[in-house]
C-alpha positions as CSV (number, residue, x, y, z in Angstrom):
1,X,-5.4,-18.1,-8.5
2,X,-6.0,-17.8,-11.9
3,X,-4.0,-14.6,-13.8
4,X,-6.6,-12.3,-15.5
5,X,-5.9,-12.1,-19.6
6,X,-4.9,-8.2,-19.4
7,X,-4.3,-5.5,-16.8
8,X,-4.1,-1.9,-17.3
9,X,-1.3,-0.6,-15.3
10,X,-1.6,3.3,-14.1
11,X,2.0,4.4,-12.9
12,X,0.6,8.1,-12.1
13,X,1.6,9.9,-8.8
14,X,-0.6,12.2,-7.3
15,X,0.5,15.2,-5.3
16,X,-2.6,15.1,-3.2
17,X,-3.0,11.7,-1.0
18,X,-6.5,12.0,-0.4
19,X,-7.2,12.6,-3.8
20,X,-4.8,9.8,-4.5
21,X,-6.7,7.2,-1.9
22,X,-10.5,8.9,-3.3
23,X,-9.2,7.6,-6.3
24,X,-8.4,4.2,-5.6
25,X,-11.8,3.8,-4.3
26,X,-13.4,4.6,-7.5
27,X,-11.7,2.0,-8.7
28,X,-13.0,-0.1,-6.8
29,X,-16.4,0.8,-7.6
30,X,-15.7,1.2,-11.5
31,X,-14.3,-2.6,-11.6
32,X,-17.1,-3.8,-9.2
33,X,-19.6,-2.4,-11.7
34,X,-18.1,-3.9,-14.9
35,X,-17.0,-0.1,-15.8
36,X,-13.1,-0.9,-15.6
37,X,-11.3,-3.6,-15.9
38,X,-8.5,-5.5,-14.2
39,X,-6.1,-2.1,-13.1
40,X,-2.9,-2.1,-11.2
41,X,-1.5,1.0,-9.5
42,X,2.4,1.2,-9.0
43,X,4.0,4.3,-8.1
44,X,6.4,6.3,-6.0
45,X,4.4,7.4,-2.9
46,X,4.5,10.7,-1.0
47,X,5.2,11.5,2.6
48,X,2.6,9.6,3.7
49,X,1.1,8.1,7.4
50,X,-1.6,5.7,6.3
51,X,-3.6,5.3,9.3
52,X,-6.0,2.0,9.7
53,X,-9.4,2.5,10.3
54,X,-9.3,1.0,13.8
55,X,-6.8,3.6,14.5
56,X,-9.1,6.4,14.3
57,X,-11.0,4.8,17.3
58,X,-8.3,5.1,19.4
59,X,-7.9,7.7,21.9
60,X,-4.3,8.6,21.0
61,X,-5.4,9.2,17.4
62,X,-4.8,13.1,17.2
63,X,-1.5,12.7,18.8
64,X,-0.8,10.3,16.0
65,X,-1.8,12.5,13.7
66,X,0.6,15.3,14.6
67,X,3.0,13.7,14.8
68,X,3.0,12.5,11.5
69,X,2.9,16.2,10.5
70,X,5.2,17.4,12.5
71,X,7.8,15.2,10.8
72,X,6.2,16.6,7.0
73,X,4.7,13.5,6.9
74,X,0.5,13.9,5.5
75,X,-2.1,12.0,7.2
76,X,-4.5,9.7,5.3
77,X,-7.3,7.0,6.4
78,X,-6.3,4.1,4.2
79,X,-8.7,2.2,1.8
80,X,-7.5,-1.0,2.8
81,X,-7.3,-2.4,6.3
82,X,-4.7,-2.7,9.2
83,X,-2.8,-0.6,11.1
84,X,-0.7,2.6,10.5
85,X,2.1,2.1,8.1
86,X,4.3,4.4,6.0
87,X,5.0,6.2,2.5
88,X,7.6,8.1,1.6
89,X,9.7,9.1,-1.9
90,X,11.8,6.1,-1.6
91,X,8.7,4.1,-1.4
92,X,6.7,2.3,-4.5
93,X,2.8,2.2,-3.4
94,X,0.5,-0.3,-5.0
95,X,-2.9,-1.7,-5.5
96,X,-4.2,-4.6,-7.9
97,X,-8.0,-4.2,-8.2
98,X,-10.0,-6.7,-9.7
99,X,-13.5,-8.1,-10.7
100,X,-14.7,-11.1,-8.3
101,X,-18.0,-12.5,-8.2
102,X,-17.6,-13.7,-4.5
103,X,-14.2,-11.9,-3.0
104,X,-14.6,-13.0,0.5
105,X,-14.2,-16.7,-0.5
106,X,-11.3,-15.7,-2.0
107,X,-9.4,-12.9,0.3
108,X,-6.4,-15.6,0.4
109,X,-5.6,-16.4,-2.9
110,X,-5.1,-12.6,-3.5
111,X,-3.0,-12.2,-0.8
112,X,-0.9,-15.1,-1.5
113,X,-0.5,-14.2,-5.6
114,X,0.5,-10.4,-4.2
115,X,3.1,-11.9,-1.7
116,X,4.5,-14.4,-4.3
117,X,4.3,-12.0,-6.9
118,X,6.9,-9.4,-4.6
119,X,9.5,-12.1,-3.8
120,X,9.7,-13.3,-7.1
121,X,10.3,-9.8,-8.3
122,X,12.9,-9.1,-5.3
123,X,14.7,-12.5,-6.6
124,X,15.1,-10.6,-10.0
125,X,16.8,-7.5,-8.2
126,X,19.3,-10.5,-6.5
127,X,17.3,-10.2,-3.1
128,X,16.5,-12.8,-1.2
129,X,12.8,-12.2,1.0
130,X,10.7,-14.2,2.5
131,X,6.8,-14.2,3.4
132,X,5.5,-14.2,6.7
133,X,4.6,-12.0,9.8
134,X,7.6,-10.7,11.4
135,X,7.7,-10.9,15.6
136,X,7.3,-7.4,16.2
137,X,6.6,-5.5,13.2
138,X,4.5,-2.2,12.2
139,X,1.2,-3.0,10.7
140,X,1.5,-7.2,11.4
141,X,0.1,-9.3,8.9
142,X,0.9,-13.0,8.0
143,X,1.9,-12.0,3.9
144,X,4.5,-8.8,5.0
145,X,7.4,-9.7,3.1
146,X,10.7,-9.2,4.7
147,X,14.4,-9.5,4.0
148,X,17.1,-10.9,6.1
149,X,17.6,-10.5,9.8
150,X,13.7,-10.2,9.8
151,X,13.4,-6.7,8.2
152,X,9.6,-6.2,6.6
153,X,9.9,-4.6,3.1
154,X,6.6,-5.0,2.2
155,X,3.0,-4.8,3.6
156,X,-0.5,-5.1,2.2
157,X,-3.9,-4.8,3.0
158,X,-7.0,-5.9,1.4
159,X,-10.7,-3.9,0.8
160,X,-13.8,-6.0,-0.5
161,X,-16.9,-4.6,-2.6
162,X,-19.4,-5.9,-4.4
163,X,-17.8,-8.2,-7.1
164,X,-14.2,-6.4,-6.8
165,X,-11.2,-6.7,-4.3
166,X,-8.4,-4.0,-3.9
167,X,-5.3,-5.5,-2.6
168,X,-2.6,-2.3,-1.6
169,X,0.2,-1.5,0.4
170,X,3.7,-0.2,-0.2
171,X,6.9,-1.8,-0.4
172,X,9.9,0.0,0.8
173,X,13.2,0.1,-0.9
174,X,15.3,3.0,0.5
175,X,15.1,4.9,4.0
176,X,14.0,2.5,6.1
177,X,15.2,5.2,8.8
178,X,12.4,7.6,7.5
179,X,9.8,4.9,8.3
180,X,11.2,3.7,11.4
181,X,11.5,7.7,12.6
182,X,7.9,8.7,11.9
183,X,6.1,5.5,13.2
184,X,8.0,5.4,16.8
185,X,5.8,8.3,18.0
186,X,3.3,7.9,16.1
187,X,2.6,3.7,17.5
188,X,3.3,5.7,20.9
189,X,0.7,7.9,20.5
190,X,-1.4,4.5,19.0
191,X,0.0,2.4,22.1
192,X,1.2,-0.1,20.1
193,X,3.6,-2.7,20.9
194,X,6.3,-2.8,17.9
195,X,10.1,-3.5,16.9
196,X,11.6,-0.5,15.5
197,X,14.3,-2.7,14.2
198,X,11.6,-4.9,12.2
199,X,10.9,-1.6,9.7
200,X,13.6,-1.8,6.8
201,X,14.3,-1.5,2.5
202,X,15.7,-3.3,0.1
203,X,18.4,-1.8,-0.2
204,X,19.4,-3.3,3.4
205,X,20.0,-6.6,1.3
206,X,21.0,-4.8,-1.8
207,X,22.3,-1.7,-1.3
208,X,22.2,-0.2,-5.1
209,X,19.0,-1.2,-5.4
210,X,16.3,1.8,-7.0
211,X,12.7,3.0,-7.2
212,X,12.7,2.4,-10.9
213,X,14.8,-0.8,-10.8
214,X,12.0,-2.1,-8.1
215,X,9.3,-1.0,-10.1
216,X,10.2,-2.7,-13.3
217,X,10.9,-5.9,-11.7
218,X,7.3,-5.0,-9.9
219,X,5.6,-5.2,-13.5
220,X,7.9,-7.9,-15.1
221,X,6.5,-10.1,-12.8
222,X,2.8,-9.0,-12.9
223,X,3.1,-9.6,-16.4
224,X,3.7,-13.4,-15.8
225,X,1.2,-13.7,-12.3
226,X,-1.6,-11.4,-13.3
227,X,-1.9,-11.2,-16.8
228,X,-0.8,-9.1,-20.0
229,X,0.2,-5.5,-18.8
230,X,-0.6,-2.6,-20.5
231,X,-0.2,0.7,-19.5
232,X,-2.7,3.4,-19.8
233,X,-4.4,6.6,-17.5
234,X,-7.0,7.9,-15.5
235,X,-10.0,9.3,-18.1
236,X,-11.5,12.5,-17.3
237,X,-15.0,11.3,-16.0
238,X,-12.8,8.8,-13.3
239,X,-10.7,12.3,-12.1
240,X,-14.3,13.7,-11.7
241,X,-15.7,11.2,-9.7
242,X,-12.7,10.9,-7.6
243,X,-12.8,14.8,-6.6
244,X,-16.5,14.4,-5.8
245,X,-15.5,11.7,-3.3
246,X,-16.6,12.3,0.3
247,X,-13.4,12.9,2.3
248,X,-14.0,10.2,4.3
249,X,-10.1,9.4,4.2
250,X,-8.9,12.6,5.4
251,X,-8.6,13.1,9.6
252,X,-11.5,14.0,11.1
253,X,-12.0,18.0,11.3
254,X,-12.9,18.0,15.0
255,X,-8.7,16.4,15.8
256,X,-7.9,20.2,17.4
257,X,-4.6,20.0,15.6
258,X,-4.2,23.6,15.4
């Protein structure tokens, strides 16, 4: 698809996850509405279970949620869709939001630009991924990128509005064991069918690899696929918004998690 002139790139981590995730979907709405332009969010996450929205229908859905805290993991409803997946320090979480006059004819083409976009900036790092759904994996989707023996690195998920798309998800490049440890009793709890084995890093195929190292080969590469990158911050009136958000991505209150 066609790369966008200039993107403002927001490298701000956020204590808070909901507040984190409300803002995201302002976003969504600000580039929708002509507001904000093309924006890409890349930072390191927080302990973090990102739980699909078909997830919260399922009975085992408050056991999920505990677990996640009982292993200090927090427990979000993510903007995007799919199933649970994982954040954590070692983690780099990202969205590319953009202005689209029809996004549904298009939901492809983003995902395939985001997946290409990822191994290209993995080849600069001297890893070798591939796209592709892995047999087994968390959160399955045909553009999760993974590294050799069938390892998924990175997964992403896509949320439409009216004339804007929001294409996030998190690539891991340490602890793989952190991801694999929360999300066995947590897809339990979900009764889902997985590989644990399927959940790794990039630093299984490169073991000196970094957050910062992955995150500049992250931008060097949306400067050539998505457009000119500038970096910049949230204003005041966006921050606003964003803590007026309904909490719609929080667990429900009536869980009994006590």
């Amino acid at each position: 698809m066609p790369a966008h002139r200039s993107i403002r790139v927001i490298r701000r981590t956020f204590a808070d996850a909901h507040f984190d995730t409300a803002l995201s979907r302002v976003v969504l709405q600000q580039v929708g509405s002509g507001v904000r332009g093309p924006t890409l969010r890349l930072n390191p996450a927080r302990r973090v279970v990102a739980f699909g929205k078909h997830d919260t229908l399922v009975p085992g859905y408050p056991t999920a949620v505990r677990a996640a805290l009982d292993q200090g993991f927090d427990a979000i409803v993510r903007l995007a869709g799919g199933r649970a997946a994982v954040f954590h320090e070692e983690t780099l979480a990202f969205s590319w939001t953009i202005p689209v006059e029809n996004p549904t004819a298009s939901i492809h083409d983003r995902f395939r630009t985001i997946s290409r976009l990822m191994v290209r900036a993995f080849t600069r790092l001297g890893i070798t991924s591939h796209v592709g759904e892995v047999p087994g994996e968390y959160c399955p989707g045909e553009y999760s990128v993974s590294v050799p023996p069938g390892r998924k690195v990175m997964g992403v998920g896509q949320r439409l509005a009216r004339r804007a798309a929001h294409v996030g998800g998190v690539v891991v490049v340490r602890d793989g064991d952190a991801v694999r440890n929360v999300l066995i009793p947590v897809y339990a709890a979900l009764g889902l069918d997985w590989r644990p084995a399927t959940a790794g890093s990039l630093a299984d195929a490169e073991p000196t690899v970094t957050v910062t190292a992955a995150a500049e080969a992250i931008l060097g590469e949306a400067d050539v696929l998505l457009g000119s990158v500038s970096l910049g911050d949230f204003d005041d009136d966006t921050m606003d918004l964003a803590r007026r958000t309904p909490p719609e991505h929080r667990p429900a209150a009536d869980l009994h998690l006590g």
